[in-house]
N, C-alpha and C positions, 0 to 999 in steps of 0.2 A: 293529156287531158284537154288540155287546149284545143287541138283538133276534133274531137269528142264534142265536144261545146258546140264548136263550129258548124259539124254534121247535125246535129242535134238540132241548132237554130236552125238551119236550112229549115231542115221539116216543119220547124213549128210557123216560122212565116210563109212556108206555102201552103198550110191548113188553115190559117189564123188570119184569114184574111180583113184588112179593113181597107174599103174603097176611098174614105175621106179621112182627112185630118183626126177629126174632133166631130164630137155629135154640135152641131150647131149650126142654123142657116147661114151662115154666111160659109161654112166647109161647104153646104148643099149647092147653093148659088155657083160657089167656086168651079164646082167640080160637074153637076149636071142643070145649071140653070135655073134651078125651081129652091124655092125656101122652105116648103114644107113635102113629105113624101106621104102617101095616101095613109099609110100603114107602117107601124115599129112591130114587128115580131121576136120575141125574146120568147128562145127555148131554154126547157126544162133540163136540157141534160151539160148547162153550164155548172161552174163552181157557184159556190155561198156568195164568192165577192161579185157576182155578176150582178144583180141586185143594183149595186151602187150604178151600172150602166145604163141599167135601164130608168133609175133614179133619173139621171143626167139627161137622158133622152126625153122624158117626159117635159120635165123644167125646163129643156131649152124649147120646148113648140117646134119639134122637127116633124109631126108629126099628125095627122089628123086623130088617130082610131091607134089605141096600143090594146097588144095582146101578150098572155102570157098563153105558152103550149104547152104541155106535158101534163103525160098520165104517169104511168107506171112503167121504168124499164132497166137498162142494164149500173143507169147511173143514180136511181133513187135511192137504193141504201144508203149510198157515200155521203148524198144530199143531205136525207133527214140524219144523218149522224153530227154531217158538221153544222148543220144548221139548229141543230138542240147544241151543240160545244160552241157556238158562234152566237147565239142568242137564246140563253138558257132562260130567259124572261119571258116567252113566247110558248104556249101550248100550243103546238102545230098541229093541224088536221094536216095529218099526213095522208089525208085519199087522195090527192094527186100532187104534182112537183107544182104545176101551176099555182096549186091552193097554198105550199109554202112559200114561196117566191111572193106572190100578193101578200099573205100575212106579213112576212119581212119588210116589205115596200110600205106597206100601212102602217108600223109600228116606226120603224125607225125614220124614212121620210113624207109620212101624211098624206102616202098617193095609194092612186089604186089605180091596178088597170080597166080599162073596158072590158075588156072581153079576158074568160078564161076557158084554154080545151082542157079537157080533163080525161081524155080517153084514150090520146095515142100512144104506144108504147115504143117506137123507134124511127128512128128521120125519115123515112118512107110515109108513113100514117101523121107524123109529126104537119108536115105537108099537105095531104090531104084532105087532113081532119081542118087544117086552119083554114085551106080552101071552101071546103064546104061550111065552116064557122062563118066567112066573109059572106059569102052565096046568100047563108039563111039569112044577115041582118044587111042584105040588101048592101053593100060596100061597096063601091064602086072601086077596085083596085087597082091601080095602070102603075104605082112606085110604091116599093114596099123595101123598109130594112131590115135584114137578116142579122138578127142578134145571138148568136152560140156559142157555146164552150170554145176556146180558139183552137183543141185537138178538132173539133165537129164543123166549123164554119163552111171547109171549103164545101164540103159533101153538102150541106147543108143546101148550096146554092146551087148544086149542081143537081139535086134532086127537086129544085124550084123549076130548075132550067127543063129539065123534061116534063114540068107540068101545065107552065105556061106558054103562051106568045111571046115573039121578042117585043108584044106593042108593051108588055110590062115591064118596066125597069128595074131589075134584082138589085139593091145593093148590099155590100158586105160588111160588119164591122163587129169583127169579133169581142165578143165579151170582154175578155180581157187582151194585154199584151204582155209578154213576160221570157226572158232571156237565160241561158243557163249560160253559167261561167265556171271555168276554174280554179280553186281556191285552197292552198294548202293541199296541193294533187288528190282535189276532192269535188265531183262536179255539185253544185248549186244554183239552185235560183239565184237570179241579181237583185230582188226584192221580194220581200214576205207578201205572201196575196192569201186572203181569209180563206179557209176551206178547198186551199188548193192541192192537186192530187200528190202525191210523192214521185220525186224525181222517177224512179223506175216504173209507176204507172204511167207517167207523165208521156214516157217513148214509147210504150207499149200501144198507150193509144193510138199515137203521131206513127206506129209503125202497122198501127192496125188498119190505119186511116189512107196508108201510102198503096196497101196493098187493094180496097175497095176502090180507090179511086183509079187503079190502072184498066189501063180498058181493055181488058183482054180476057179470055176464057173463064178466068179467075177473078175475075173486077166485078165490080155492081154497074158496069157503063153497058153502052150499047152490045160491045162484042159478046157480055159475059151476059150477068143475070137481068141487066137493061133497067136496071133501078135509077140511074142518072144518067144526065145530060152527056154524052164525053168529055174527058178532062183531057188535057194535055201536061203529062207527068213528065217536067226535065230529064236529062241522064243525069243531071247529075243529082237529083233528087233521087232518082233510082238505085244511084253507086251510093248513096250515103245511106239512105234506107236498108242496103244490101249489107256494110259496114256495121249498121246498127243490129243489124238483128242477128250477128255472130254474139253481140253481147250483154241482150237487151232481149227480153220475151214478144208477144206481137200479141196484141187484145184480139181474141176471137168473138163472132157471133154469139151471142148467147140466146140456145133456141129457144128459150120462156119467153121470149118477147118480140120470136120473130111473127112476122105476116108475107104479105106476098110482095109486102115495101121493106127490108130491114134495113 
C-alpha cells in the first residue's frame, strides 16, 4: 500500500503544480522579481475547497484583475452537489461554475471577482474564452496565475503555453495540495479537504491527466491532437501511471463538452 501512495503522489505532484511557496508577494518577489502578477485566474473545474485559494490570493494583493472561468462541463455536477452539501445556506445560480464559486467567495469571504467567463465548457475554451475576456476589457496581460484543480493544473498551463508568447509569464499554483497515505492497509488522504473527489476518482483523473499530457499520437500535445504546449512526461511518471491503471480506471473525454480545445 505504501508503494501505491508513493506512485500515486508522483502523479499528483506532477499535475498539481505550484510555482511559488504561498500566494503572497514576497513568494512573488522571491521567485520572479515582481510583487504583483497582471492577472489571478481560478478555474471552474476545481474542488469546493478551492474557493479558500482564491480567497487568499485576493487578500494578499498578488494580483492586479482576478477572474473566475467556468461554464458548463465534465466537473459541474460534482461542483454543484458538493457545494449545496458544503454550503447549504447559499441558493446557487448554478448557470455556470464561475457564478458558484463568486457566490461562495461573497458569502463566506466578502469578495468578489472581477471578472466572470461563463461559457467555456473544457481547458481548451477555458483558455480561450479568458483570453478573449482579457482582450475585450482592455487588460494588458504579460504575468498571469494559473489557479486549478491540482488533477488539471499541469494541462492547464500547458494549454496557456500554446496560446501565448513566452513575453507572458505563466505561473502555476494549484488549488489545492493533498497527499495519499497508507493507513490500516487502506489508501487515504493525509487531510480532509471540503468537496474533494474520492480516492478512486482522485487517480482516475491523475491518470487521465498523465495520458493527455503525453505527447504522442494519443496526447493532446503537439504530436497528437496539438491542444497543448509539449510537456515533458518523466519515465518514471509513465511506469507509475502504467502501474496505476492495472488497478485504477483512467477519466475519459466526455464528448458533451468537447470542442475543438478539450
Amino acid at each position: 500500500m505504501a508503494e501505491l501512495a508513493e506512485q500515486i503522489n508522483s502523479l499528483g505532484q506532477f499535475c498539481g503544480r505550484r510555482d511559488i511557496t504561498e500566494l503572497s508577494q514576497t513568494a512573488l518577489r522571491q521567485a520572479y522579481n515582481i510583487d504583483t502578477v497582471d492577472v489571478f485566474a481560478f478555474f471552474g473545474g476545481s474542488i469546493v475547497a478551492g474557493v479558500a485559494t482564491l480567497a487568499a490570493a485576493i487578500q494578499a494583493k498578488i494580483a492586479r484583475h482576478y477572474v473566475i472561468v467556468g461554464g458548463h462541463g465534465h466537473t459541474t455536477a460534482a461542483l454543484i452537489k458538493n457545494a449545496r452539501a458544503c454550503y447549504p445556506e447559499i441558493d446557487f445560480d448554478t448557470s455556470s461554475e464561475a457564478q458558484i464559486f463568486n457566490q461562495i467567495l461573497h458569502t463566506q469571504y466578502g469578495l468578489s471577482a472581477d471578472f466572470l467567463e461563463t461559457e467555456s465548457t473544457n481547458c481548451g475554451n477555458n483558455i480561450t474564452n479568458l483570453l478573449a475576456l482579457l482582450t475585450a476589457n482592455n487588460i494588458n496581460c504579460r504575468s498571469i496565475i494559473l489557479c486549478q484543480d491540482a488533477t488539471l493544473q499541469l494541462r492547464m498551463a500547458a494549454t496557456m503555453a500554446q496560446q501565448v508568447t513566452d513575453s507572458v509569464k505563466v505561473i502555476n499554483y494549484a488549488a489545492y495540495a493533498v497527499s495519499v497515505v497508507a493507513k490500516d492497509d487502506q489508501l487515504t488522504f493525509d487531510q480532509a479537504i471540503p468537496g474533494m473527489w474520492s480516492l478512486n476518482k482522485y487517480v482516475s483523473l491523475l491518470l487521465g491527466e498523465i495520458q493527455r499530457l503525453t505527447d504522442d499520437q494519443n496526447g493532446y500535445g503537439p504530436a497528437g491532437k496539438n491542444y497543448l504546449a509539449h510537456v515533458d512526461v518523466p519515465a518514471l511518471i509513465q511506469t507509475n501511471a502504467h502501474t496505476l491503471q492495472q488497478k485504477f480506471t483512467v477519466r475519459t473525454a466526455n464528448p458533451l463538452f468537447a470542442t475543438e480545445l478539450n
